[in-house]
C-alpha positions in Angstrom: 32.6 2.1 -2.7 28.6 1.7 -2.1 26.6 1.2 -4.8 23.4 2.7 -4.9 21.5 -0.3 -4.5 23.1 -1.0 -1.1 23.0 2.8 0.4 19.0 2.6 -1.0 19.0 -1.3 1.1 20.0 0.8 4.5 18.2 4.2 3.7 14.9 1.7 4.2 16.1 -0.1 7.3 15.3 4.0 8.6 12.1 4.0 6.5 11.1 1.0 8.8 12.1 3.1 11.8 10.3 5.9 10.7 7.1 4.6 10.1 7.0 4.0 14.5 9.4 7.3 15.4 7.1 9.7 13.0 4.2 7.8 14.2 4.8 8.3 18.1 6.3 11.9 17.3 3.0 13.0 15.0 0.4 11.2 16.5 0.7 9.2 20.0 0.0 12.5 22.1 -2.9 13.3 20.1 -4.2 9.4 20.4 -3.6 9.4 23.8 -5.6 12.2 24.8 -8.3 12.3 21.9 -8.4 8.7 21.5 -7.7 6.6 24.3 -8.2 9.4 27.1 -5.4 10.5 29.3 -5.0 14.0 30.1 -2.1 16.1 28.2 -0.7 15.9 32.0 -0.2 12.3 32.9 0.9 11.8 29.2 3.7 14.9 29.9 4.6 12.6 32.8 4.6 8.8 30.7 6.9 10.2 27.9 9.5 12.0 30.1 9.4 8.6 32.6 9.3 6.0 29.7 11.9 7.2 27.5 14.6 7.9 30.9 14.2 4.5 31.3 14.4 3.4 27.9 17.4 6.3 27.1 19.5 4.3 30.3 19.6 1.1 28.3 20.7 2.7 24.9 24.5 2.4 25.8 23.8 -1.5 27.5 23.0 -2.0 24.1 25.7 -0.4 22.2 28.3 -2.6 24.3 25.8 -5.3 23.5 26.2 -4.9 19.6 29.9 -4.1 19.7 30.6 -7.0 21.3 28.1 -9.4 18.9 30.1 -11.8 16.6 27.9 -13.4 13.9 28.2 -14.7 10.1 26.5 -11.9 9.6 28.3 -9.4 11.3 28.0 -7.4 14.5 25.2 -5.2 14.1 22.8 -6.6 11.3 22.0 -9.5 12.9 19.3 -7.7 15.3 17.7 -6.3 12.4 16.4 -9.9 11.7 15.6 -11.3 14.9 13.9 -8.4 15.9 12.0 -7.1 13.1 9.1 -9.4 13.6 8.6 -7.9 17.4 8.7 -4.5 16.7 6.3 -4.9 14.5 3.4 -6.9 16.7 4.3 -4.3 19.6 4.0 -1.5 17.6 0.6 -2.8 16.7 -0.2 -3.3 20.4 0.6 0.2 21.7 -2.1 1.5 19.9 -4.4 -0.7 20.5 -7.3 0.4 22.7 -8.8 -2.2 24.9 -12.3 -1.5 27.2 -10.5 -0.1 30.4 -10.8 2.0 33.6 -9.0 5.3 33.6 -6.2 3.9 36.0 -5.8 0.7 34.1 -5.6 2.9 30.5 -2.7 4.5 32.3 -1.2 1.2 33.7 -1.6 -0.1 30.3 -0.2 2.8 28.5 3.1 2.7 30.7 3.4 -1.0 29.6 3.1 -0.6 26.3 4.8 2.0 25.3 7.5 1.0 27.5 7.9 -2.0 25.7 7.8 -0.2 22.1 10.5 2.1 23.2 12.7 -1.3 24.4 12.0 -2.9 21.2 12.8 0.1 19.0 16.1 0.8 21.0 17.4 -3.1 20.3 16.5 -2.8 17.0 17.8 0.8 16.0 20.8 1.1 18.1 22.5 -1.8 16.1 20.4 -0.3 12.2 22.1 2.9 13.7 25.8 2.2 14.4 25.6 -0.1 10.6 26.0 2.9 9.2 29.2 3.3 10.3 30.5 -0.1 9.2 29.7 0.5 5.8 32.4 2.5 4.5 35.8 4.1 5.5 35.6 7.2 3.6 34.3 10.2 5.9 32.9 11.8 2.5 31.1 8.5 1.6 29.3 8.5 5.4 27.5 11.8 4.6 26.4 10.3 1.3 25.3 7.3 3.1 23.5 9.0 6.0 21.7 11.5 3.5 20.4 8.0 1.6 19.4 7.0 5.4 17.3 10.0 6.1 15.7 10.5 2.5 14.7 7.6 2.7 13.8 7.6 6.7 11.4 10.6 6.2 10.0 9.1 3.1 8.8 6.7 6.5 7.8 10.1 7.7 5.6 10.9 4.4 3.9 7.3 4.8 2.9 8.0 8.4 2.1 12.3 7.7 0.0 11.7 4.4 -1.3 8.2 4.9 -2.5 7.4 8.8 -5.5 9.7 9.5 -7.2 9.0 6.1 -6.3 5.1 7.1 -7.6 5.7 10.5 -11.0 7.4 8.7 -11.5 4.5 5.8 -10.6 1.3 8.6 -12.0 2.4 11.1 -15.5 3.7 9.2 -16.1 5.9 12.3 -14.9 3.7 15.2 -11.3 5.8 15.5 -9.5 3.4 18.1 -10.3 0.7 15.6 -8.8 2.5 13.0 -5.8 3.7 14.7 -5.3 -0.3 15.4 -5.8 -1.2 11.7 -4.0 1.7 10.6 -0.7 0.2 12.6 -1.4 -3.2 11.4 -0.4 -2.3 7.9 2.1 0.0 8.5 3.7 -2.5 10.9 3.9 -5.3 8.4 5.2 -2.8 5.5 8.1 -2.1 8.6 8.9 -5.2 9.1 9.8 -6.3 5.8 11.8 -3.1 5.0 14.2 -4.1 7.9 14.5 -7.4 6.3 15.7 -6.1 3.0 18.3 -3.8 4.8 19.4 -7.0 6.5 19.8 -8.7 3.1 21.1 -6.0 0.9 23.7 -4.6 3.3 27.1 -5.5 4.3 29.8 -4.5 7.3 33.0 -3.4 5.9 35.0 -2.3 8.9 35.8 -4.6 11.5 34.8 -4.2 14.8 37.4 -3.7 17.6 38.7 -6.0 19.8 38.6 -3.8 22.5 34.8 -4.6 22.7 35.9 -6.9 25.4 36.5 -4.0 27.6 34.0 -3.9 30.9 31.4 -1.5 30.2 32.6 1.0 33.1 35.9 1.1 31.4 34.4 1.6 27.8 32.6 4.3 29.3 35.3 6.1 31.2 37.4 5.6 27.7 34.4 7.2 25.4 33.9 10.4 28.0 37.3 11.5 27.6 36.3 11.9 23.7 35.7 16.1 23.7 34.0 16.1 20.5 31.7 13.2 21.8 30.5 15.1 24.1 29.8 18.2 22.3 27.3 16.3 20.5 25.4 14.4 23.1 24.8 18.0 24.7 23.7 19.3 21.0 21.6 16.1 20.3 19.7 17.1 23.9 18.7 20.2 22.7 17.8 19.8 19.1 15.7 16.7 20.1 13.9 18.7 22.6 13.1 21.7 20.7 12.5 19.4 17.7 9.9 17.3 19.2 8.4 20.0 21.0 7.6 21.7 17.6 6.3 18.7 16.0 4.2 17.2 18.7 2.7 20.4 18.8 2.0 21.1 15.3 -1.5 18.9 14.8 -2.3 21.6 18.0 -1.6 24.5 16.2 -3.3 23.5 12.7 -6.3 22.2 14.5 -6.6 25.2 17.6 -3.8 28.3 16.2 -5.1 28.3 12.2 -8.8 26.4 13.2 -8.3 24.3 10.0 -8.8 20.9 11.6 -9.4 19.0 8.4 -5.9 20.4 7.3 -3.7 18.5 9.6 -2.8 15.8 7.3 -1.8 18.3 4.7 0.2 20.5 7.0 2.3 17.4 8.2 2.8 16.1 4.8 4.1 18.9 3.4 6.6 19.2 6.2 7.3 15.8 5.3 8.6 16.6 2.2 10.6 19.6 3.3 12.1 16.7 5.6 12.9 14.9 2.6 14.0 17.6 0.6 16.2 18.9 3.3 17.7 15.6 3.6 18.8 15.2 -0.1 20.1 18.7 0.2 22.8 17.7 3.2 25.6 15.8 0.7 25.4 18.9 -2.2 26.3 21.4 0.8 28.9 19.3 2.5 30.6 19.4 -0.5 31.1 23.6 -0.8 30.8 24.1 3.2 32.5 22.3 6.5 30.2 20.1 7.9 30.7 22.3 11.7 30.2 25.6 9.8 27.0 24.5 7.7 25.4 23.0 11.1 25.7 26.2 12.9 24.5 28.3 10.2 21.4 26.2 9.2 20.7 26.3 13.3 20.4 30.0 13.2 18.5 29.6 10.2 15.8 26.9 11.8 15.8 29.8 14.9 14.6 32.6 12.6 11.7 30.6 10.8 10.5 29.3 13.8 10.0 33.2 14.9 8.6 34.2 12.0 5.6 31.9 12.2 4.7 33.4 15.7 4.2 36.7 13.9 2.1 35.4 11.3 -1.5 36.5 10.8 -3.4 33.4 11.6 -6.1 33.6 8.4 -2.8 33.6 5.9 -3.1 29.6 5.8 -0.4 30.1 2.6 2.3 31.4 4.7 1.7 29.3 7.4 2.0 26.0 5.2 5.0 27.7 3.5 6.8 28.9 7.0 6.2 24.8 8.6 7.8 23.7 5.1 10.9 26.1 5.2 11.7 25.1 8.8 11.5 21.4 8.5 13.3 21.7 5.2 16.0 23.7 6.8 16.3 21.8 10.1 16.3 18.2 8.7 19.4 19.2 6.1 21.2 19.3 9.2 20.6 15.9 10.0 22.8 13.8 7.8 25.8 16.4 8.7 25.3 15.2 12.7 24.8 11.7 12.1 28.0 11.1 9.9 30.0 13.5 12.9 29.1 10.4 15.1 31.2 8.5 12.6 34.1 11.4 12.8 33.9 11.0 16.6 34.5 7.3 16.3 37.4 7.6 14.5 38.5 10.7 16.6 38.2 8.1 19.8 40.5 6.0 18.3 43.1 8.0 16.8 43.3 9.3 20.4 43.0 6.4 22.5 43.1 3.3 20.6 39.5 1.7 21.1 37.3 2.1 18.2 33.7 1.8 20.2 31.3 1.9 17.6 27.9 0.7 18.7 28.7 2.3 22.2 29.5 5.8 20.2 26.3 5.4 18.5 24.0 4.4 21.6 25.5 6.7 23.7 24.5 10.1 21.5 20.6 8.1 21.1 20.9 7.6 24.6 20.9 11.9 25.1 18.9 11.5 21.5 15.8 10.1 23.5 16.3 12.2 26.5 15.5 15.1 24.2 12.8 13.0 23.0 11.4 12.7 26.6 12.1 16.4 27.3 10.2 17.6 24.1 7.2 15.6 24.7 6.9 15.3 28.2 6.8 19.5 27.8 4.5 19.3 24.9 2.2 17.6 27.7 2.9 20.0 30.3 2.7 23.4 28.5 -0.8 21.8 27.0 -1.7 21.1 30.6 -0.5 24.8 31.9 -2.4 26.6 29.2 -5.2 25.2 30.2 -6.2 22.5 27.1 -8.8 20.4 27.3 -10.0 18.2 24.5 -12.6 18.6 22.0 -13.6 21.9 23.8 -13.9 25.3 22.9 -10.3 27.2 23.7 -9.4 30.4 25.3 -7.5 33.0 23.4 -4.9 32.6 26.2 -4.3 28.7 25.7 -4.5 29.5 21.6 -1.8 31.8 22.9 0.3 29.8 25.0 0.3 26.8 21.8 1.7 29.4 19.3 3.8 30.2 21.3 4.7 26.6 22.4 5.2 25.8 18.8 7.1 28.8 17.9 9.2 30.7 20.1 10.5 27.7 22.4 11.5 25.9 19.5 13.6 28.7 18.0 15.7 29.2 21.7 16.5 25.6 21.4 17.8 25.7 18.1 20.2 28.9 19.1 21.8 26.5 22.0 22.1 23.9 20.0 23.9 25.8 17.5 26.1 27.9 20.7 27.2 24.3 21.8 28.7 23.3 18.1 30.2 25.6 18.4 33.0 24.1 20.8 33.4 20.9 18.3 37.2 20.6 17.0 36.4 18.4 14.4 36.6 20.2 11.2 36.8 18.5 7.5 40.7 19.1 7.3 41.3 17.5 11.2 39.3 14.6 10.3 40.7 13.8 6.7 43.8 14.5 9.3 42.9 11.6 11.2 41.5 9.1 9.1 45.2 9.3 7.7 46.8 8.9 10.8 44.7 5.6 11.1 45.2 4.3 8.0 49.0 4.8 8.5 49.1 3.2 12.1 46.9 0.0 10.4 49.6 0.1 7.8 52.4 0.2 10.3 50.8 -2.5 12.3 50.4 -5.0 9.7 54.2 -4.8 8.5 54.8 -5.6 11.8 53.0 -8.7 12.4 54.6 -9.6 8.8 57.7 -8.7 10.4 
């Protein structure tokens, strides 16, 4: 069993993670067009083309990790060789250097492409740790609820702390400040990951069926049903997710006019993020992990409605609304990261190759193609209501924001919950499993002793 000290060790590997993720979710729209000047367009455009290309390599380095061998293990490793260059590329990405508009393009395809790389060599491998850790199905949700506490307390950092950072560095000089701003935040990352590195330890073996080609590991994972159920979900909550948050300094600053409220809006989400997080082991407990992901779905879907119906001078509601849905949508989270875990196990109870890192990269890989889909649209709808920045806005592009921010969300959230609904892996199947696997390891040891 964990102790708390090591669950708390890898929770802040995912504080690390957090500080960029949140970051780039929150902010990099905004500092691309307000900041460094690219319009909502091309920046539609960059996210959806930088993070395909980044999504493709997410399952080169799953087979990657599962095929590491190491004193230290399979996966942590990369969390100490590459803790130091996320960090300095982080840094760079928001760094602002005198350029023509084509070259701010050219140089924003660069470097975010790079941070994107970075972040998938370094999280794909954090990511499939977690399901090294422990055996026990029960224990996974536990850990994965430490993981995302302590992920969106990254969240809180980056909500409450970067545009009154920005403000005191960069003493009116914004660019500057956004570069300071990442500075510090990237050397507090850097040494989080290297206390998850120190502090954390693999406890299940990786599989020698690692060895596999790539094309066969692949062809292997596919046939996995409930594998595939959840790269389809993880598509559609990402994109609905991401939509709703890149959107949300939009809708504060345009929707409620309260642009000196933005930080304060995103911070309390922050901590319905957290909240809802903490909440995800308490419910597994009285509810199937399936069932309780459905429901909370449907739940996400209906607050997401209500705020388009909301009078637009009740700032109360609207604060309490934002806080309800993120504390509601994020409880979920925990439940579908340890059902990556279940599917694992589920892979190889069916076909004998337990493909960890590959399991793991794989559902990021359609992870990040929601997280192109979201913001690339979070671009485009911007750009088709007719937003331009620092300007005085038309009712009709006020509209189409609200809207943007509300309504689309909520759709996604019903699919997502439609497509769960076709997963077969219940608590009773997969305690049913894990005992079939413990009585095949069993089985198999007496026979080498034989």
């Amino acid at each position: 069993m964990l102790t708390k000290k090591e669950k708390i060790a890898y929770g802040l590997g995912d504080t690390a993670s957090n500080i960029i993720f949140q970051t780039v979710m929150l902010f990099l729209t905004f500092f691309y067009t307000d900041i460094f000047g690219i319009s909502p367009a091309v920046v539609g455009t960059l996210f959806l083309v930088v993070r395909i290309v980044d999504a493709v390599t997410d399952p080169l380095m799953g087979s990657l990790t599962d095929s590491t061998r190491t004193r230290y293990g399979s996966y942590r490793p990369y969390l100490l060789w590459l803790a130091v260059p996320f960090g300095v590329i982080s840094i760079i990405t928001f760094t602002t250097p005198e350029l023509s508009p084509t070259g701010k393009v050219i140089y924003a395809f660069i470097t975010y492409t790079l941070l994107m790389l970075v972040y998938t060599a370094i999280n794909i491998p954090y990511s499939a740790l977690g399901g090294v850790l422990s055996k026990d199905p029960n224990e996974r949700v536990s850990i994965q609820s430490y993981r995302f506490v302590f992920g969106m307390l990254g969240g809180l950092i980056v909500s409450s702390c970067t545009l009154p950072l920005v403000d005191w560095l960069g003493k009116g000089d914004n660019a500057l400040g956004y570069q300071l701003t990442m500075v510090l935040m990237s050397c507090f990352g850097v040494a989080l990951f290297l206390i998850c590195f120190k502090f954390t330890k693999e406890r299940v073996s990786a599989a020698q069926n690692s060895q596999l080609k790539l094309k066969k590991q692949m062809a292997v994972l596919w046939r996995n049903g409930p594998f595939r159920v959840l790269c389809g979900a993880s598509l559609m909550l990402l994109t609905s997710m991401v939509l709703r948050t890149t959107l949300a300094i939009y809708y504060v600053k345009y929707v409620l006019g309260e642009a000196d409220l933005v930080t304060q809006f995103v911070t309390l989400g922050m901590l319905g993020n957290i909240l809802g997080c903490a909440c995800a082991q308490p419910l597994s407990k009285y509810v199937d992990k399936k069932t309780a992901y459905i429901y909370l779905q449907y739940i996400s879907a209906a607050i997401s409605c209500i705020a388009f119906w909301l009078p637009g001078e009740n700032l109360f509601l609207a604060f309490l609304v934002y806080f309800l849905w993120c504390f509601f949508t994020q409880m979920a989270t925990p439940l579908l990261w340890a059902k990556m875990a279940d599917t694992i196990e589920f892979g190889q109870w069916q076909d004998g190759q337990r493909l960890t890192g590959l399991v793991y990269a794989s559902v990021v890989f359609f992870i990040k193609l929601g997280l192109a889909l979201g913001g690339a649209g979070a671009g485009w709808l911007l750009a088709y209501y007719g937003y331009q920045a620092d300007t005085e806005l038309s009712q009709a592009t006020k509209h189409g924001i609200l809207t943007s921010f509300t309504l689309y969300p909520a759709i996604g959230s019903v699919l997502v919950a439609v497509i769960m609904k076709r997963y077969i892996l219940d608590n009773k199947t997969v305690a049913q499993i894990n005992t079939d696997l413990t009585a095949r390891n069993k089985a198999s040891s007496d026979t080498k002793k034989d």
